[in-house]
N, C-alpha and C positions, 0 to 999 in steps of 0.2 A: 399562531402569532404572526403580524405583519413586519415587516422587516425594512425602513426606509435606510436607502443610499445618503449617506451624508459626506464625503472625500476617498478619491482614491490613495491606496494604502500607502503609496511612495509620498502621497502629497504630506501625507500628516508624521511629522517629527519633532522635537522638542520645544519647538516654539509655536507656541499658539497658532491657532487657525482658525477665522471664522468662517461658521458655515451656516446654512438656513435648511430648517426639515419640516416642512406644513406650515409656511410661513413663521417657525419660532428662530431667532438668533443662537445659534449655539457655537462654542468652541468648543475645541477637540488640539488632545495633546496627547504628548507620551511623555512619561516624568522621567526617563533616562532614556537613551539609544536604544530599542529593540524592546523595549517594555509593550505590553499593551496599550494602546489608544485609551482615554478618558475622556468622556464629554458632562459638560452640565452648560445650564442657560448660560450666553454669553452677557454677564451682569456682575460685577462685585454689586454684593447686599447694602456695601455702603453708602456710596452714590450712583448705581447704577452703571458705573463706566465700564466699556464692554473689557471682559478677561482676556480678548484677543487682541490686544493692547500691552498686555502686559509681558512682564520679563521674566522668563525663566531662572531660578537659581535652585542649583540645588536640588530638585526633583519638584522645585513647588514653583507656585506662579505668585512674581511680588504686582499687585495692582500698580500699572502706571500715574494712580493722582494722589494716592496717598500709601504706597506701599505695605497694604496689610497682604501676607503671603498667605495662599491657600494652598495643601498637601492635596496628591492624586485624590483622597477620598476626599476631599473639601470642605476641610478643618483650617479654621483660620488658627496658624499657629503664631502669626506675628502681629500688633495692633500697633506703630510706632508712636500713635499722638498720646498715649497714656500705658501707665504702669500697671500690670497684671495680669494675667490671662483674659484673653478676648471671650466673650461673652457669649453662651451658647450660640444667639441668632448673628452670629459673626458669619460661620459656616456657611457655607452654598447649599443651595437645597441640591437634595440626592441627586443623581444625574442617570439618567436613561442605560439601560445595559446595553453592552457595544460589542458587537464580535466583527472580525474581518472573514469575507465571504469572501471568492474569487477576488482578491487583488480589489475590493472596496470596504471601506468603512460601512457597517450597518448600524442601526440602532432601534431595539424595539418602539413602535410607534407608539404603545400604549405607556410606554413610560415617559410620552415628551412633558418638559415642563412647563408651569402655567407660563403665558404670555406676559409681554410687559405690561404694568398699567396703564389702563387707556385713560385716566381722568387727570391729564396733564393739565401745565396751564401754557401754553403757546403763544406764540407771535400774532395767533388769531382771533385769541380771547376776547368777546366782544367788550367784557369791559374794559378793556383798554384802547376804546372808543374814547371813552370819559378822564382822559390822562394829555397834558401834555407832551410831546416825546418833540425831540431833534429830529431836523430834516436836514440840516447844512449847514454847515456855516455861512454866516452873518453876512462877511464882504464877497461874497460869491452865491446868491441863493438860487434854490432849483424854483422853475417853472411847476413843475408837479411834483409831487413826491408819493413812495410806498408807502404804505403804513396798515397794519392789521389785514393785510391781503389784499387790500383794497390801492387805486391810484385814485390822490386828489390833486385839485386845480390849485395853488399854493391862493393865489390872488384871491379864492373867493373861502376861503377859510378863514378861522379864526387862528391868529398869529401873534407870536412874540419874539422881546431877542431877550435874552440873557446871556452873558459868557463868549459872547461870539459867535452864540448859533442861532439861528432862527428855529422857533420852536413851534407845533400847530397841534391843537387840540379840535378831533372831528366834531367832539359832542363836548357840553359843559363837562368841565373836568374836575373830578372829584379832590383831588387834590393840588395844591399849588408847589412851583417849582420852593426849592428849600435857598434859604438867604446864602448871600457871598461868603465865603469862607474869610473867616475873622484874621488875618495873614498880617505881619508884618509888610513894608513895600515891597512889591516883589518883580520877578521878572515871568511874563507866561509865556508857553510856548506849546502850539497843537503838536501831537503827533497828527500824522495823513490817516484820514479816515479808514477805515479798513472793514470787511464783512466774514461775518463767520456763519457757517453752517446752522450753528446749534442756535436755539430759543435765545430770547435774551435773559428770562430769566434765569436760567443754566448761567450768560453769561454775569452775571448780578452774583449769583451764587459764588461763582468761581473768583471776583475780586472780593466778596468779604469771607473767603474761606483762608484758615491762616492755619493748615497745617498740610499742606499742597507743597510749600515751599522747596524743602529738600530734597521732594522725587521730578517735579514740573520743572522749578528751575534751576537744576544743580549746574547747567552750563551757563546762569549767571551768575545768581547769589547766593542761592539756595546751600551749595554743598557746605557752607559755614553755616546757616540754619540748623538748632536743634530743631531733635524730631519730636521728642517731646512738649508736648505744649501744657503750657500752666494754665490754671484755673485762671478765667477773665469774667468779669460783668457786663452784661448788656442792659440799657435803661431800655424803656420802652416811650418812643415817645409819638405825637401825632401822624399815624399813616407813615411810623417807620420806626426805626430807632438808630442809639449812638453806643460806640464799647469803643474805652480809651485804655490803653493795655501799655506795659512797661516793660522792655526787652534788652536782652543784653545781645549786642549786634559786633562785628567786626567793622572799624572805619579807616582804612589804610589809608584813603586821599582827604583825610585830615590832616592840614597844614599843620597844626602841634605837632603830631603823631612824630614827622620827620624833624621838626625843630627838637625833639623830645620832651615835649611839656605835657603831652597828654598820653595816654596807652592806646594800643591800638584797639581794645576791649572797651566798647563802650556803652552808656547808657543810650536808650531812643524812648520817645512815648508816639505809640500808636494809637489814631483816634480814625475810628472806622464811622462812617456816617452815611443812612438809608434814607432815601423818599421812594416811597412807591412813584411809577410803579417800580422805575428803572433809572432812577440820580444816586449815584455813589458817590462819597467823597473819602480817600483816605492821606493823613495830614502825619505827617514823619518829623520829628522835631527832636533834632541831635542835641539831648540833654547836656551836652560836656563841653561840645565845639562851638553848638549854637546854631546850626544850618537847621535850615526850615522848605522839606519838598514837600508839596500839596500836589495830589490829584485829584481830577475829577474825570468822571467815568459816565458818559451817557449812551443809551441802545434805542436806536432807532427800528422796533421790530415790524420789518416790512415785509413777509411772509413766513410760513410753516418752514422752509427751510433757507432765509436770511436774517439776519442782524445786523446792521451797521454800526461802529463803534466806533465812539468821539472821545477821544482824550486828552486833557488840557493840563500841561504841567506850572507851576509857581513855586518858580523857587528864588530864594529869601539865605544869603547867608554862603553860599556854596564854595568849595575852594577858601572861603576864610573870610569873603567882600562880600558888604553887604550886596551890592550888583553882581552878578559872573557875569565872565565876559561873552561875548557871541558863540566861541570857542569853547567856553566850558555849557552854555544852554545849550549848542551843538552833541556834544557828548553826553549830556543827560535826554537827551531826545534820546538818541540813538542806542545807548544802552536800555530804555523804556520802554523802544522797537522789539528789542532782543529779548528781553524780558515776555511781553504780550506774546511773541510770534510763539515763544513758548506753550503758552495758556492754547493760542487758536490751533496748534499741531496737535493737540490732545483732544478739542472740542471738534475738530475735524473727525476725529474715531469714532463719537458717540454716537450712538443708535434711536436716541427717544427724541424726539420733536416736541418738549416741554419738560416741564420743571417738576414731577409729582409733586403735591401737596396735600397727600394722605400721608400719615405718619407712620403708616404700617407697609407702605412700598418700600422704603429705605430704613437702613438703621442708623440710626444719629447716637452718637458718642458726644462728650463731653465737650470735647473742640469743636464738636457742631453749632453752637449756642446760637451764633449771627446766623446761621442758614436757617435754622429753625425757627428765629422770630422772620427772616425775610418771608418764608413759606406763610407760616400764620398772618403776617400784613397780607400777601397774595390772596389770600384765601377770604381776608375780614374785605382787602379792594373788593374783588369777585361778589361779592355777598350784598354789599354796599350800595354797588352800583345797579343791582339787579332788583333793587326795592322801590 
């Protein structure tokens, strides 16, 4: 039997570690002080996010994006976005047998796990030749810009503005950008452009994923987020779809709240909204107060391992005025900042350079509804454009 070196023995202790054995990703732990080492692929089955990411508690690893824990043998014993026991293919697949040989971790080679799926959809997907995507904003435009791996000459493209960006489609584009957001008057304001590692559609994924909340962002808003997420509908609609959802949220800088007319326990309706490949919009509308925050989300995918991200907020109502002041659109930027930087410190960790869009790479739960129709438009774009 072959025997591959994966970490020396002092390196690997209670908290995960990733490590690489024939090019597979793997993590390696020990579920108590002095216990034996465990390895299996570095993947929760659910979205792929690597296990070495995550938090030890307890003898078990809770996954950093949505907190399902896995036990040393890798039995999902915890599912937060739904009630019941987690689902046989919850579980990790088996993991490699592992002994400590002179003061290193070994692992039988014959037992390494399969590799990740390679039929991703990436930043270089040719059909998203045939899309329009953002290159910059509007009062500031670039000379040239990235886009699908490739650098174009902005001036001899095909070009638009919407929103305040300048938008440029290399080849006819299969689909059109999606209308203005239906908003009462409102006030907008960019966050500063920013780039993440991961695919964009990973990043697509990760704003209309809405059971992330409580583990991603507990150091904004999250830690008052249920874990629990309710049954929602998704419409299906042209080269994308909409899911408008009703939540009971916490609103402390509701002006009522401290006059005492209102509780702090409030109604919101959530309306999540997709254009392929990569136009999100998700629209916040404080059923009780009245305040109305719109975002828009657009990725600019300018290589296998960049994304740029444009973020444009409208908000309608804030603090109690229909205008907020410069000071209050200052601090809803800034907390927006905080929130995001959240998402990009976790898309920083991941390992796959696209979005799978096989249904049998990932397991989707119920809370999955919006990634799984995002996947299926990916897959009908890809399809589409190749005819």
């Amino acid at each position: 039997m072959q025997w591959l070196a994966i970490a020396a023995e002092p390196d690997v202790g209670t908290r995960p570690l990733a490590v690489t054995a024939d090019g597979i990703p793997l993590v390696v732990w020990r579920p108590e002080p002095g216990a034996d080492p465990v390895v299996f692929a570095d993947r929760c089955p659910h979205r792929l996010v690597p296990l070495s990411a995550a938090t030890p508690e307890g003898g078990r690893l809770r996954c950093a994006y949505h907190g399902w824990e896995f036990d040393s043998t890798g039995a999902c014993k915890t599912l937060p976005s739904q009630e019941g026991r987690p689902p046989p293919r919850a579980a990790l697949d088996k993991g490699p047998r592992v002994r400590v040989q002179d003061g290193v971790v070994e692992i039988a080679a014959e037992d390494l796990p399969a590799p990740d799926p390679d039929d991703l959809f990436t930043n270089e997907d040719p059909s998203l030749l045939h899309a329009w995507h953002p290159i910059g904003l509007a009062d500031d435009p670039p000379t040239t810009a990235m886009l699908v791996g490739r650098e174009f000459e902005v001036a001899r493209e095909r070009t638009r503005e919407r929103w305040g960006l300048l938008w440029l489609a290399p080849e006819e584009p299969l689909t059109d950008l999606f209308d203005d957001p239906d908003d009462d008057p409102y006030t907008g304001a960019w966050l500063p452009p920013v780039r993440t590692p991961a695919a964009a559609g990973v990043a697509a994924d990760n704003f209309l994923d809405v059971a992330h909340f409580p583990f991603v962002h507990a150091g904004t808003f999250g830690a008052e987020e249920a874990k629990l997420v309710d049954r929602y509908e998704v419409v299906t609609e042209l080269w994308g779809c909409r899911s408008i959802q009703e939540q009971w949220f916490d609103n402390p800088g509701d002006p009522g709240v401290a006059q005492g007319v209102r509780p702090v326990r409030q109604r919101r309706r959530a309306t999540y909204v997709y254009r392929a490949p990569f136009q999100l919009m998700l629209r916040l509308e404080e059923l009780d107060a009245g305040a109305v925050k719109t975002i828009l989300f657009f990725s600019q995918p300018e290589s296998l391992t960049s994304t740029r991200l444009y973020t444009k907020m409208l908000l309608h109502g804030i603090g109690g005025v229909p205008d907020p002041s410069p000071d209050v659109v200052r601090a809803e930027v800034e907390f927006e900042e905080r929130v995001l930087a959240e998402d990009l410190e976790l898309q920083r960790r991941m390992r796959l350079p696209g979005l799978p869009l096989k249904g049998r790479d990932e397991l989707h739960v119920r809370a999955d509804l919006l990634g799984v129709h995002l996947r299926r438009t990916l897959a009908a774009f890809r399809k589409g454009t190749a005819e």
